[in-house]
C-alpha positions as CSV (number, residue, x, y, z in Angstrom):
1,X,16.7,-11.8,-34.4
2,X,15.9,-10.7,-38.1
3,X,15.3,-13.4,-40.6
4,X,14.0,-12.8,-44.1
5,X,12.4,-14.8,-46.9
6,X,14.3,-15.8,-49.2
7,X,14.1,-18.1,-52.1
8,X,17.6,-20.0,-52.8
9,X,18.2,-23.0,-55.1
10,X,19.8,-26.0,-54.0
11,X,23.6,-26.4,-54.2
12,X,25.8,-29.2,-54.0
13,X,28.6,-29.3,-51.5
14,X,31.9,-29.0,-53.3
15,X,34.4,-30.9,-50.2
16,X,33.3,-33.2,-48.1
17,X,32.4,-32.4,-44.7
18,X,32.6,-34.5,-41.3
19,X,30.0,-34.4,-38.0
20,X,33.0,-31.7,-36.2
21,X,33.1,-29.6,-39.4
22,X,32.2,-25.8,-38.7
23,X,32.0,-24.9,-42.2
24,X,31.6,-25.9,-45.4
25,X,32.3,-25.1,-49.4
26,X,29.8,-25.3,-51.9
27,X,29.8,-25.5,-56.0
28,X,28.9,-22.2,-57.7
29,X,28.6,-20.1,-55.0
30,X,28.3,-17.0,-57.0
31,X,25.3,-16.1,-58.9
32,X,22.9,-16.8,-56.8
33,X,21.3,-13.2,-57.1
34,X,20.9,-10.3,-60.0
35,X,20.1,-6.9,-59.7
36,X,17.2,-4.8,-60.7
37,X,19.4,-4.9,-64.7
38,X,19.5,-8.7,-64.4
39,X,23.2,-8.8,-63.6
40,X,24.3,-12.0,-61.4
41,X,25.9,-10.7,-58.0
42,X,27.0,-12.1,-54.7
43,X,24.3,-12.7,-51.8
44,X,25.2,-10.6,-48.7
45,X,24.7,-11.0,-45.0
46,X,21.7,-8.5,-45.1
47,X,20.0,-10.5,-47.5
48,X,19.7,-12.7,-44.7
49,X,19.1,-10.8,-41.8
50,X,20.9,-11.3,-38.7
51,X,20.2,-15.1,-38.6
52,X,20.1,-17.4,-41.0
53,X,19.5,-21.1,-41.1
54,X,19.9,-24.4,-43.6
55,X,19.7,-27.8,-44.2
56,X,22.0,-30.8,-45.3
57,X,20.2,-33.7,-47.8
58,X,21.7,-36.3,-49.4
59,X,21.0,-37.6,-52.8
60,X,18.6,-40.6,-51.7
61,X,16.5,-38.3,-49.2
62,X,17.3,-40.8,-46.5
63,X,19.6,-38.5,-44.1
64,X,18.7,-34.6,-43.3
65,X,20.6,-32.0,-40.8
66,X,19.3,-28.9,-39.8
67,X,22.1,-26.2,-39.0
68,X,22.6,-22.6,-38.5
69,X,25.3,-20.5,-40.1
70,X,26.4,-17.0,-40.2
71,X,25.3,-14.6,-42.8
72,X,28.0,-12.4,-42.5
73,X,30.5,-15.4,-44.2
74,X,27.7,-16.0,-46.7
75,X,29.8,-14.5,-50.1
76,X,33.1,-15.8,-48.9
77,X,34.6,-19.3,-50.1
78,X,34.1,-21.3,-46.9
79,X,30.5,-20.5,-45.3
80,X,30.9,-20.7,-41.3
81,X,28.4,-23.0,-39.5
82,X,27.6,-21.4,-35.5
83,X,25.7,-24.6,-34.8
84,X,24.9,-28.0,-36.1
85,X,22.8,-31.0,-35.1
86,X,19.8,-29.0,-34.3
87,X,16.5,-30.3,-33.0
88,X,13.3,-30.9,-35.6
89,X,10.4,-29.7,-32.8
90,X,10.7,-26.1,-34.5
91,X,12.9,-24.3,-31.5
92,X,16.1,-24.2,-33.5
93,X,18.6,-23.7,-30.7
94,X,19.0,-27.2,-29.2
95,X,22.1,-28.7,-30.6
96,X,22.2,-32.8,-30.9
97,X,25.2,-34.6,-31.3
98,X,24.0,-37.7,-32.7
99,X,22.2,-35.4,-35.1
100,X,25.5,-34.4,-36.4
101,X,26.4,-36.1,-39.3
102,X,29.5,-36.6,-42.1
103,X,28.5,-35.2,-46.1
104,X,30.1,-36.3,-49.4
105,X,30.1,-33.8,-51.2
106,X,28.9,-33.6,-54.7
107,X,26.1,-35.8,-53.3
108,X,25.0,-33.8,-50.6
109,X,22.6,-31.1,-51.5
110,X,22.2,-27.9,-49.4
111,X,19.3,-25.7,-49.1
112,X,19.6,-22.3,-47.5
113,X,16.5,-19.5,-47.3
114,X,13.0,-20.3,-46.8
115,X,13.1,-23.6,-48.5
116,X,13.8,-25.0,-45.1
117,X,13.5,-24.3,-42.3
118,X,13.9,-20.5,-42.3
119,X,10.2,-20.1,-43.0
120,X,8.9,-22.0,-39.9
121,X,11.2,-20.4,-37.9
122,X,10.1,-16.7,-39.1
123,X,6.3,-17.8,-39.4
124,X,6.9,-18.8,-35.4
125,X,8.5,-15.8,-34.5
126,X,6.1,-13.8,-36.3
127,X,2.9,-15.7,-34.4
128,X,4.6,-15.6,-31.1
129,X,5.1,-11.4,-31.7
130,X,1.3,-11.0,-32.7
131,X,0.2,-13.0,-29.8
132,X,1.7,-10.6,-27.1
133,X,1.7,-7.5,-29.2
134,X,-1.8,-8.1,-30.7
135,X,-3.6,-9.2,-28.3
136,X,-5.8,-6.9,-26.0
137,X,-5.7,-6.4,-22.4
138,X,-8.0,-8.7,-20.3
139,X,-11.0,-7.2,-18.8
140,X,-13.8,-8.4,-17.5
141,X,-15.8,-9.3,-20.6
142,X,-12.5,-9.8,-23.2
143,X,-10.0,-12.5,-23.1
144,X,-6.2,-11.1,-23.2
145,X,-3.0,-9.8,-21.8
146,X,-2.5,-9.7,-18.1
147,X,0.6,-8.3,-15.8
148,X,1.9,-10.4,-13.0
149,X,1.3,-7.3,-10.0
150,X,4.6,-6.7,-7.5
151,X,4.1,-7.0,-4.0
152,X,3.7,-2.9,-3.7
153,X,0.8,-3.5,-6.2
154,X,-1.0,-6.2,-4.4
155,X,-0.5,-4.3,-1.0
156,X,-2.2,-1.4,-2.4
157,X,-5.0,-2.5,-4.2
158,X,-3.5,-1.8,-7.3
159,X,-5.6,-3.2,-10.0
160,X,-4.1,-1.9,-13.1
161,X,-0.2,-2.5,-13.8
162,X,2.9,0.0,-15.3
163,X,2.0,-1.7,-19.2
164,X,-1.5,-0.7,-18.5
165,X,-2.9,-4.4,-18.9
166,X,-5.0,-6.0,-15.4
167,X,-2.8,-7.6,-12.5
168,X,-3.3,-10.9,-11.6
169,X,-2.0,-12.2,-8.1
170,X,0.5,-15.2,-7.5
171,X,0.4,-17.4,-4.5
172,X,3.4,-15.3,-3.2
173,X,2.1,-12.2,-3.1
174,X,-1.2,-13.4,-2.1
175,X,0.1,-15.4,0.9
176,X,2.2,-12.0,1.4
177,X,-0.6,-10.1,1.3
178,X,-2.9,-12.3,3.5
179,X,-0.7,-12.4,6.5
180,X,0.3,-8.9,6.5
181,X,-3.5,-7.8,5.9
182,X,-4.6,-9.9,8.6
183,X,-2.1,-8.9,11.0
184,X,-3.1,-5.2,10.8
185,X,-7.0,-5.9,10.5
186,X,-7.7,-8.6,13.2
187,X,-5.9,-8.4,17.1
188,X,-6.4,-10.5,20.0
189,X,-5.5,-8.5,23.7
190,X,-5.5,-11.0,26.7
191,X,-5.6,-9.6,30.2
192,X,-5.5,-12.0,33.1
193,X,-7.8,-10.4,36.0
194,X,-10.9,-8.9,36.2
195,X,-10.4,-5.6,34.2
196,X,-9.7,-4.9,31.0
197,X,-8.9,-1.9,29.5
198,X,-10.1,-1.8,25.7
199,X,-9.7,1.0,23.1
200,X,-11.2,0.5,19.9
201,X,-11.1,3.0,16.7
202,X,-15.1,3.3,14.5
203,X,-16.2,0.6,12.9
204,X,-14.4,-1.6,14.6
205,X,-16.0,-5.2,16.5
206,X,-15.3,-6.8,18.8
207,X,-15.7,-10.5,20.7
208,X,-15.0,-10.6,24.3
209,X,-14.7,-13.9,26.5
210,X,-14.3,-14.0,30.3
211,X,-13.6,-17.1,32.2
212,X,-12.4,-18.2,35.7
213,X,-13.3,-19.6,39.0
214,X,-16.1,-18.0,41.8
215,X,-15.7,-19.2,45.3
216,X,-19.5,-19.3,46.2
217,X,-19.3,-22.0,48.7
218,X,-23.4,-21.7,49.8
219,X,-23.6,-18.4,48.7
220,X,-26.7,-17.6,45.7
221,X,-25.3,-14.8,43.2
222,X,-24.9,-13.7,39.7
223,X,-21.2,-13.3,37.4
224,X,-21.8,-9.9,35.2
225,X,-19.5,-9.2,32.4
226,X,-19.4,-5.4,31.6
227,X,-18.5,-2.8,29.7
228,X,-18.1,0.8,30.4
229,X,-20.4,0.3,33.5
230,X,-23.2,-1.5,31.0
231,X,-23.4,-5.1,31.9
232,X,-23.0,-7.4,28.4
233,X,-23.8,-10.6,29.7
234,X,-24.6,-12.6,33.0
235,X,-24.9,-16.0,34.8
236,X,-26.7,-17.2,38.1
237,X,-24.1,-19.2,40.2
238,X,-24.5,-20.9,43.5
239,X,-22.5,-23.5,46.0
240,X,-23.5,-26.5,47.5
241,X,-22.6,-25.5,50.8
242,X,-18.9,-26.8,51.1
243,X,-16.5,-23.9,51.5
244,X,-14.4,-25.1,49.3
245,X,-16.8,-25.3,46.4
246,X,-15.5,-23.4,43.3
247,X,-18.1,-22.5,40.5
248,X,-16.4,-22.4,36.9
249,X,-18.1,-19.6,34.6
250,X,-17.7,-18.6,31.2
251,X,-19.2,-15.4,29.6
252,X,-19.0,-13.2,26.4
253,X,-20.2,-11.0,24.2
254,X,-20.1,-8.6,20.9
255,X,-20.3,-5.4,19.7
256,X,-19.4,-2.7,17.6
257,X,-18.8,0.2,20.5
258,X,-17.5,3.0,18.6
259,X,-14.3,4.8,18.9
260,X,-13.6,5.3,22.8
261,X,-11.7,3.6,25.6
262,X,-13.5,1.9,28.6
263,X,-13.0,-0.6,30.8
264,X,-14.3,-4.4,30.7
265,X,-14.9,-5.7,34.3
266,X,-15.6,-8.9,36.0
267,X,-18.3,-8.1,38.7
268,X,-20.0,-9.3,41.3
269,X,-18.7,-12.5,42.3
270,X,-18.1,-13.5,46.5
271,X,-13.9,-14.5,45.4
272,X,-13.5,-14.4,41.8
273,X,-10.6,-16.3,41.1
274,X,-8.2,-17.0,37.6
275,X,-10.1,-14.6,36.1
276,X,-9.3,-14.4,32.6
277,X,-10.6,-11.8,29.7
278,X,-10.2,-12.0,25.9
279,X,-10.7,-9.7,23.1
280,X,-10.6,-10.0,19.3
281,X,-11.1,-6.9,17.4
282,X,-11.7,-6.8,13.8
283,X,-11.5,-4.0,11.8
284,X,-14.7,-2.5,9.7
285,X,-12.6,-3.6,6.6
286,X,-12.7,-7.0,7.3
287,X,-16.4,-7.0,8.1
């Protein structure tokens, strides 16, 4: 949209128009403009630019319509209206039909150009241009323009977007992000019996849990929990003496054991029974 200031006096309507009208007539069209010698000529559409807008007053100053109308029909005998009824919060595109009115004419003046409201309308277009185009990117110590990042972006790390202004994240992505991210930098194995077989890359940690039964009956002994041979943690267990006495243990521990593959074993029990062994491993980039 193009819109250009311009300084028009007011005119009187020359017919009468009614709220469905899309046009109207005016009194002395003509000589509304002179040349560089001081000769009157006709107003063109590019005096106007591409859009141009006016207003509708009668005589008393009690009743006011705010319309648009096309510049190209702005020289011809009957000047076409494109909408009518507008709105007065300064958008200009929201037709109202109770806003459209009937006009006498000869008592209803009509007021083109900047007088109103062609100037608000530029002045707003012009301060909504300056506030994207003239404002800096945002960095860390300056206030400004930011890009919303595409999911590509936020996978990668990307911290600078294709207009060269800072990403910023949005619940989508993010929640994207997080779930895929967490997925590929945190695993749970479960193995039920008393060996595990665990490969791990560098740098990665892990927590191990191992839990069951031991059939000790009256029998004193210890539960290890091991790794690669190397025992990780232990417990003392003991019956009371009835055969079918079955002693409930729980062990664990963590590490950060390099990349390799070993096993993790459940040793040293008289019947180790339900035996269950759990691993999370979290990768260094989480840590």
């Amino acid at each position: 949209m193009s819109l250009y200031f311009l300084s028009i006096p007011p005119k009187k309507l020359s017919q009468s128009i009614t709220s469905s009208s899309s046009s109207f007539k005016l009194n002395n069209i003509k000589s509304w403009k002179r040349n560089a010698l001081g000769v009157t000529i006709n107003l063109a559409s590019s005096d106007f630019g591409t859009t141009a807008y006016g207003c509708f007053r009668n005589d008393t100053g009690t009743k006011i319509e705010i319309f648009e109308f096309d510049p190209a029909t702005i020289a011809s005998s009957s000047i076409t209206i494109l909408k009518r009824g507008l709105d007065f919060n300064g958008d200009l595109t929201t037709q109202t039909t109770n806003y459209k009115l009937d006009w006498s004419a000869n008592e209803t003046t009509v007021q083109l150009g900047t007088d109103v409201p062609q100037l608000f309308q530029y002045l707003k277009e012009y301060i909504d241009g300056i506030a994207i185009s003239g404002s800096p990117d945002a960095s860390t110590t300056t206030k400004g323009i930011v890009e919303e990042a595409t999911q590509a972006e936020v996978d990668a790390g990307t911290g600078t977007g294709g207009t060269g202004a800072k990403l910023f994240v949005t619940p989508v992505t993010l929640a994207s992000n997080l779930a895929s991210t967490l997925n590929d930098l945190i695993t749970i194995e479960t193995t039920t019996g008393v060996t595990h077989s665990l490969t791990t890359i560098a740098g990665e940690k892990v927590i191990v849990w191992a839990k069951g039964w031991d059939d000790r009956a009256n029998t004193l002994g210890t539960i290890n929990l091991k790794y690669n041979g190397v025992t990780k943690d232990t417990i003392s267990a003991g019956g009371n003496g009835n055969s079918d006495t079955y002693v409930p243990f729980s062990l664990m521990y963590t590490e950060t054991p390099g990349a390799a593959t070993a096993n993790i074993t459940v040793t040293d029990g008289v019947s180790l029974q339900n035996v269950v062994i759990i691993v999370l491993k979290i990768k260094a980039a989480l840590i």
